[in-house]
N, C-alpha and C positions, 0 to 999 in steps of 0.2 A: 398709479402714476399716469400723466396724461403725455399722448403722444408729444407735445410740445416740449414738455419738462424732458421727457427721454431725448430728443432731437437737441437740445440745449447742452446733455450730459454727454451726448455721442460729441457734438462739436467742441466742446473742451478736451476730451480725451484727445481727438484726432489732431488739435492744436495742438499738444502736448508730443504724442508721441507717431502719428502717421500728418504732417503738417500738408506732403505733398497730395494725401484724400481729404481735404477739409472743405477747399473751393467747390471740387465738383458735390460733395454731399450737401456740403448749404444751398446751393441752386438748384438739388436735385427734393431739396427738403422746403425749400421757402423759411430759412432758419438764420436770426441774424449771425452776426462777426461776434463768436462769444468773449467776454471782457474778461481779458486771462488775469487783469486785478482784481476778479470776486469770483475766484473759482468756486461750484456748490462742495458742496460738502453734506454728504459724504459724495466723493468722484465715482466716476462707472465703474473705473479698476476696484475700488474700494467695496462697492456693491457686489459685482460680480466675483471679486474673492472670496466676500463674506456667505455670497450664495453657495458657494464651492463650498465652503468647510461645513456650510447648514446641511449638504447634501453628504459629505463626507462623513458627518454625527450621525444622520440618518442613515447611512449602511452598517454604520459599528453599532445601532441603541443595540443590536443583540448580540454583540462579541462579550463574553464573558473574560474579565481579568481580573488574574488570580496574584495580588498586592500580598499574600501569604507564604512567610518561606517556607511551611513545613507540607511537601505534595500531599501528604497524607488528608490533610483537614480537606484537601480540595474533595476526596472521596467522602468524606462526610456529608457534605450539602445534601438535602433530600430531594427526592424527586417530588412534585406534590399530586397528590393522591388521584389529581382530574387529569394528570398527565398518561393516558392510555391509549393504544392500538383500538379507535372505536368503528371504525367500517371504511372501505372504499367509496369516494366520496365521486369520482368519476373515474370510466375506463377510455381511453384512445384504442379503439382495435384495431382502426384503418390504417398504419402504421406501413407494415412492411407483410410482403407474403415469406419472410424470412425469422427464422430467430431473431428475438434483441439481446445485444451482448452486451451494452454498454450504455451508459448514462450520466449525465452533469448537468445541472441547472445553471442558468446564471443571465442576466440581465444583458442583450446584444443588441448591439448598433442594429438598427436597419435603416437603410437612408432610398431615399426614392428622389423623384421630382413632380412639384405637387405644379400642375398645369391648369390650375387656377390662380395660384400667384407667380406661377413662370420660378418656380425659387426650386433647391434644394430644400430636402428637411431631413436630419438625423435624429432618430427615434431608439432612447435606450427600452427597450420590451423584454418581459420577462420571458424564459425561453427554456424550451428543455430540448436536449441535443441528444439522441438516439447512435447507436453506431449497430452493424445488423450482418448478419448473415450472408445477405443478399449486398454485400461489398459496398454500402451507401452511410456515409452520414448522414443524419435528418437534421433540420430545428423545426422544430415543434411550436406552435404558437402554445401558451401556459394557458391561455383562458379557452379558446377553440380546439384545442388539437390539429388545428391545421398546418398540413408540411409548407410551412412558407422557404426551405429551401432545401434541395439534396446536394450534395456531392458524391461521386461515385468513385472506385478505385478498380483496383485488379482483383482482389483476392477479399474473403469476408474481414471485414473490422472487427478486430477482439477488446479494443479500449480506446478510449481518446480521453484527452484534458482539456481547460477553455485556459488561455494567458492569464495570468492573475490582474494586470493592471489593464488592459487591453483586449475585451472578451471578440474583437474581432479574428483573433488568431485560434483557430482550433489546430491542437496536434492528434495525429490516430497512427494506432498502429495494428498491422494485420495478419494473416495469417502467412503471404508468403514471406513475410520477414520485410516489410518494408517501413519507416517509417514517413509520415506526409505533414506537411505545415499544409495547412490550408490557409486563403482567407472569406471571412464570411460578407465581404462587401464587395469585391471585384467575383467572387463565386470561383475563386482559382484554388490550384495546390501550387503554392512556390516555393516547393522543396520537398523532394523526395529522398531517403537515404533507404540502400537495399539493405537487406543482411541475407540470413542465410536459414533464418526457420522461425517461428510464429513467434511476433512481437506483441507479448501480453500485458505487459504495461509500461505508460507513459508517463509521465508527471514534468511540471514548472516548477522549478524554485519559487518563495514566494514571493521576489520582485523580480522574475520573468528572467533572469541574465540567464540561466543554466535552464536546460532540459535532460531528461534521462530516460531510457528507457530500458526494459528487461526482456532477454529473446530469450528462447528455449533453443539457443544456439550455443546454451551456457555463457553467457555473454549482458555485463551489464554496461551500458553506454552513457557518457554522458558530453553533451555538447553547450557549446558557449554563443552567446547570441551577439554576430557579427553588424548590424542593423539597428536602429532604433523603434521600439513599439509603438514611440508618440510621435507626433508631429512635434519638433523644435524649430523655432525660429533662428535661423543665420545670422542677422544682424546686417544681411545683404538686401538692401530696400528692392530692390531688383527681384531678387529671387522671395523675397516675403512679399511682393506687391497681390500677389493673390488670397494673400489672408486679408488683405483690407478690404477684396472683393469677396468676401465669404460672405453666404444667403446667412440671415440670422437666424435663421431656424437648424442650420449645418452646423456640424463640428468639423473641426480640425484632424482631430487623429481619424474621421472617417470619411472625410474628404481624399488625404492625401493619400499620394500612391504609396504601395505596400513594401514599408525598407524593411521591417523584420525577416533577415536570416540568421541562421545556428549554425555552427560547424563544429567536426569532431573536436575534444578535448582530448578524452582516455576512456579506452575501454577495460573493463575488469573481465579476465575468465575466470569463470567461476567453478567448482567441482562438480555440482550438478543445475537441475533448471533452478534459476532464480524463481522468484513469487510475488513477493510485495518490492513496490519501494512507496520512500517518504523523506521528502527534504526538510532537513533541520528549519523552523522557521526565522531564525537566523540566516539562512541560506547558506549557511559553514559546512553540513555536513547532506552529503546523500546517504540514507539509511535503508539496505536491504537485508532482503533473506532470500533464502535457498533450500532446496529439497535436503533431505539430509544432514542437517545441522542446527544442530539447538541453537545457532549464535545469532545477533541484530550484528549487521558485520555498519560499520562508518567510515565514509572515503568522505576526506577533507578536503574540501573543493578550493583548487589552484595549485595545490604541494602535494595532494591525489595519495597522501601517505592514509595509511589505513586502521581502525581499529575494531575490534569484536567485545563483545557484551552476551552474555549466555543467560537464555531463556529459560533455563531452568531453576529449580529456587536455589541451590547453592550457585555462586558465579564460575566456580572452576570446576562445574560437571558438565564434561562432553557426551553424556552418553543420549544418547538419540532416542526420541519414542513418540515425538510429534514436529509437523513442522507448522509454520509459520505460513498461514496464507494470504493473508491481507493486513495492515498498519493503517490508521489512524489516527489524526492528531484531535488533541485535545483543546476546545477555543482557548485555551488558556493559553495553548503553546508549549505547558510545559507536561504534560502527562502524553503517552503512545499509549492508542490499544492496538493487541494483536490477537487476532483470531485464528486457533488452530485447527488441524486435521491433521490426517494421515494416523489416527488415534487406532487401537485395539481395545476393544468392549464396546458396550452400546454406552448412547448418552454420554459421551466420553466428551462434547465439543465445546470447548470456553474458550471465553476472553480472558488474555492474561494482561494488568494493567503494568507499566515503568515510566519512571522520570525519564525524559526525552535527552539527558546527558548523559556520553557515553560513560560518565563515571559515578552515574546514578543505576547501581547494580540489585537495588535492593526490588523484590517484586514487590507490589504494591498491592492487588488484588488476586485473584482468581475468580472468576466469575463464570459460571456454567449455563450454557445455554438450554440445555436439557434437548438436545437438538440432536441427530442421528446424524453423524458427519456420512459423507457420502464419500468414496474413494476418487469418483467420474467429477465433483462437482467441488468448484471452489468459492466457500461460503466468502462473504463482503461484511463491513459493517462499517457500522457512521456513528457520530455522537450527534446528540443534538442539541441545537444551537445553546442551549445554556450549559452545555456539556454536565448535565446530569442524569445522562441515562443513553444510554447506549441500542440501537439498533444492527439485527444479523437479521441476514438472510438465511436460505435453507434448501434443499434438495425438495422438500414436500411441499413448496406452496408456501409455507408459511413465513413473518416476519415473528422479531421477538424482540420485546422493551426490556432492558437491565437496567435494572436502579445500581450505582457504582456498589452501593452494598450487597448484590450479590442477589437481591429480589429477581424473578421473574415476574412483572409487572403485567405482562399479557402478552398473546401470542394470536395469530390471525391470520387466518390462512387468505391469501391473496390474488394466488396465481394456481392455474390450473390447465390440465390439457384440456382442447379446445373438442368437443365429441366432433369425430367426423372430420376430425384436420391431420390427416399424415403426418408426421413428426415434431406433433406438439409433446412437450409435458410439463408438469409439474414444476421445475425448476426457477427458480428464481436466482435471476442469474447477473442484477445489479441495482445499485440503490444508490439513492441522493436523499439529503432530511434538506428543505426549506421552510422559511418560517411563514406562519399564513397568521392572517391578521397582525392583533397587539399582544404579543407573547404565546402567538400559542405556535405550533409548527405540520408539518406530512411530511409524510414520505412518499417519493418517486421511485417507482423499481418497474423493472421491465426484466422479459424471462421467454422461456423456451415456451409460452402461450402465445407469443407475437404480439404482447399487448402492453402499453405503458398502463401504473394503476397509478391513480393519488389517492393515497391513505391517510384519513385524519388522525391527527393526536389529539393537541389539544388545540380546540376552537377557539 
């Protein structure tokens, strides 16, 4: 499209719906008075919606949906055969002189101003987010490794999340019990909430309204988001007159200043420390666990009434012999993996698979890691993007690929102490699966070697 044609389509829009920026953009454009009785077709709105849903296709081509009612067939899919753990494909070591404790991928605003067209520009970039020892979040450039931003706090970072609709907002939480909202365009924290002893995990609902988090103050929190994520328009020409001055290379939600806040909802005490949480992807229920108890406990978000579901294969067995370290959702939405510890014997560490309703009690899988649980160390795990194979991490270094049927597909040692580095070890101690190319996917894990790895699967 030639500049002309676009200056024709801006000028009917503005006629339409900003009448009072029409004068000054046609004088500033050399663009006639457009003839609102031959509007073109297709209009800007029409273009740039259609651009929007082309871009919206393009983040879901790899969401898997599962159109099956029986969970079971969804374990059947196979993994296929070229899908394996085949080498670390790049290391980041310059990272942090601290452990990495945490980790999330995901596509962030960066916005600058480019001083050769005098403009703003907002740039979504692939990113990986770090949280460390050394009390800093990172972001990570994806293709450089380079820290294009930190924030720093009081106390080491044990987790963070990125907003699910709005990856400007990061949430973390740390060791002395505090939880932080950052944002990653102003480089601010606009919200702090203290507690009382080390907040080990965070999580978003999956359209952003609710947060949650788990203290080892026996304490599960969950708050409601008082603020907006995006930029809405008022309908007050006054107060929107600066979206008709936005640089065309800017956006909206990261232009404008930062209205997302949370405020307490309810807190749960729990009997002993919590460990996982996972929001229904409905956003109906927060789903955790706890030290001590076979059960997936569900608090029903807004009437905060509560339900349990037990881990064990009969549903009405309480008796305790492992717990529950980390949850996972399944792309489907409708499958949780949950990976245990606190086991007696060697080799003792699996994934145990269930319908993600609290009235889906039946277990679906068991799947063995063949993995040495550690007492010190709490294992993670991811599915990945086609949700037909499952990755854990490990006390030794290693990752490990499960085909849903119960294969160990391969294992790969990744992480290691670093010779000559005072309080490195083995430990791998967080993971993210992204997809790299056209169907194939890595892994991102970071660990007590102080080093992010990207590990391919399949190319």
């Amino acid at each position: 499209m030639s500049d002309t044609q676009l200056n024709v389509l801006i000028a009917h829009y503005l006629a339409s719906h900003a009448p009072q920026a029409l004068h000054p953009f046609l004088a500033a454009s050399d663009t006639p008075l457009p003839d609102l009785s031959n509007p073109p077709n297709p209009d800007l709105l029409t273009l740039v919606t259609d651009a929007r849903a082309a871009e919206l296709a393009a983040k879901l081509q790899h969401t898997h949906l599962a159109p099956v009612a029986d969970l079971k067939s969804l374990l059947s899919e196979p993994l296929p055969q070229n899908d394996k753990l085949t080498r670390v494909a790049r290391t980041f070591d310059h990272i942090s002189d601290g452990n990495l404790t945490a980790v999330a991928v995901s596509n962030l605003p960066r916005r600058s101003f480019n001083t050769a067209t005098a403009e703003y520009e907002t740039r979504q970039e692939k990113s990986i987010v770090v949280g460390g020892a050394d009390r800093a979040v990172r972001v990570v450039d994806w293709n450089s490794g380079e820290i294009v931003q930190m924030m720093t706090f009081k106390a080491p970072v044990l987790c963070l999340a990125i907003h699910p609709t709005n990856p400007r907002y990061i949430v973390s939480g740390a060791m002395d019990g505090t939880l932080s909202l950052s944002d990653t365009i102003t480089h601010s924290t606009l919200q702090t909430f203290s507690g009382a002893k080390f907040v080990v995990r965070v999580a978003f609902s999956s359209d952003g309204r609710y947060l949650a988090s788990a203290s080892y103050d026996k304490s599960v929190s969950v708050y409601e988001a008082v603020g907006a994520a995006h930029h809405a328009r008022t309908g007050n020409d006054d107060a929107d007159a600066w979206l008709h001055a936005l640089d065309s290379g800017d956006d909206a939600d990261a232009a404008a200043e930062p209205e997302l806040r949370y405020q307490l909802r309810h807190r749960v005490e729990t009997e002993s420390n919590p460990e996982a949480l996972l929001f229904h992807p409905a956003s109906t229920w927060l789903m955790y666990t706890q030290r001590a108890s076979p059960a997936l406990h569900y608090l029903s978000l807004g009437d905060w009434e509560t339900r349990s579901k037990s881990f064990n294969v009969h549903a009405l067995d309480n008796h305790v012999s492992f717990a529950v370290l980390d949850l996972a959702l399944h792309p489907s939405g409708r499958i949780i993996g949950a990976i245990t510890g606190d086991h007696a014997g060697p080799g003792a560490e699996r994934v145990l698979l269930y319908g993600v309703e609290p009235d889906e009690t039946e277990r679906l899988a068991c799947l063995w890691t063949r993995s040495e649980p550690d007492a010190f160390v709490l294992p993670r795990l991811a599915f990945l993007p086609s949700g037909r194979g499952i990755i854990t991490t490990s006390a030794s270094g290693e990752l490990t690929l499960l085909t849903l049927q119960g294969e160990v597909r391969s294992k790969l040692k990744v992480h290691a102490a670093r010779e000559g580095v005072t309080g490195t070890s083995d430990v791998v101690r967080d993971l993210a699966v992204a997809t790299h190319g056209e169907g194939g996917w890595e892994v991102v894990s970071v660990g007590y070697d102080r080093t992010i790895k990207m590990t391919l699967g399949r190319e």
